[in-house]
Steps between C-alpha positions, in 0.01 A plus 500: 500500500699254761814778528220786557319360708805397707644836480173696632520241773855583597374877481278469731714313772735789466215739617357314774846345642594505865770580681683170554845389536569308165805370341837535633850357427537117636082438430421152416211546239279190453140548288258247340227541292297401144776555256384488108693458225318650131716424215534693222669248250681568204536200292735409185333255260517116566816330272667207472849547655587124450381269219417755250452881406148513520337820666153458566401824623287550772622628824472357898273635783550485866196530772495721832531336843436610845698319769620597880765776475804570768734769517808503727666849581764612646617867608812616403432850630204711566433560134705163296351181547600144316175265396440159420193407351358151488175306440340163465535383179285655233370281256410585130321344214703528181323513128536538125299704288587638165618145348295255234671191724526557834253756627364422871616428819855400484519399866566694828815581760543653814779726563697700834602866403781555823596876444747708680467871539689832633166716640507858581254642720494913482301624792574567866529172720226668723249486211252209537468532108800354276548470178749344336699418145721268444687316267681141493591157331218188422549116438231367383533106539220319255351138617286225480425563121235250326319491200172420426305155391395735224858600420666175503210412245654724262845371575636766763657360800755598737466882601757655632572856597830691550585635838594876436631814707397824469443863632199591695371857646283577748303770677254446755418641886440378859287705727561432878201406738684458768887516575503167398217419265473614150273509215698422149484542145701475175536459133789332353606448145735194473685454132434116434660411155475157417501194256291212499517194295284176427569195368346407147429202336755347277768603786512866355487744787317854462538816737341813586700860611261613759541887699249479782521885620279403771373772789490345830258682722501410881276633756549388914601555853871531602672512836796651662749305675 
């Protein structure tokens, strides 16, 4: 429903877009807006990986977040751009479901998702409405991990999450309000692969192989240096 809407949205800019001088080669790009990321996890089951064999099923969820979102462009040429995307951190809680032991909230983490990209922008640099795709690198650096009262009551202490690199693709569109002033907006999907692992009782350690596939979505005003 998000992507539909968006893309009826973009539609519609393309129809009622002025003529305006957009982006050319040497633009500094810089927008800010509400930038969400929706994860789409895809969890392993929860095992031992020191102190034993023991697989207890189960898998590991990951809430959304909603934070400030900042993009940084600049124009190689009138249609090749280069991107940096940035945020404040997003924070997540992190549970358990699916186990007899340790179901619940496990504890929570906030995370930076830093991501490089090589955009292409198709149309004219006289049309106020551009699209764009591009494609690029992510780092995804994971901090401030706790767990729960509630977890350490079963034992589990200690949470800890893998930093991890990735891919990520975007597409997305600004529409120019002035020469300088733009409306933005853009869906990303950043490939976030990651472990995390908790201490357990007994000093036996147990970890949890955790494919976020979030979408970001990102909605804001840009402006044109």
């Amino acid at each position: 429903m998000r992507t539909t809407l968006f893309a009826s949205s973009l539609l519609a800019l393309a129809i009622a877009a002025p003529s305006v001088q957009a982006h050319q080669a040497g633009d500094i790009i810089v927008r800010a807006g509400a930038i969400t990321v929706q994860t789409k996890e895809n969890s392993s089951s929860v095992k031992l990986d020191r102190g034993g064999n023991t697989d207890f099923g189960g898998k590991a969820t990951v809430d959304n977040d909603t934070q400030l979102g900042l993009n940084f462009a600049y124009m190689v040429t009138d249609h090749f751009g280069v991107e940096l995307l940035a945020a404040t951190p997003f924070s997540h809680d992190v549970s358990i479901k699916g186990t007899n032991a340790v179901d619940g909230k496990l504890g929570s983490l906030k995370h930076l998702p830093p991501t490089l990209s090589a955009v292409f922008y198709p149309l004219d640099s006289k049309s106020a409405f551009q699209p764009y795709i591009g494609a690029g690198i992510n780092y995804t650096w994971f901090f401030d991990e706790s767990t729960t009262s509630e977890a350490k009551a079963k034992g589990l202490n200690s949470l800890n999450v893998k930093n991890t690199w990735g891919w990520a693709a975007q597409v997305g569109a600004d529409y120019m309000l002035t020469d300088n002033l733009m409306l933005n907006g853009q869906i990303r999907y950043i490939d976030i692969d990651t472990t995390a692992y908790v201490d357990v009782a007994g000093g036996a350690r147990a970890k949890v192989n955790v494919d976020l596939e979030p979408l970001v979505y990102m909605v804001g005003l840009g402006y044109k240096f």
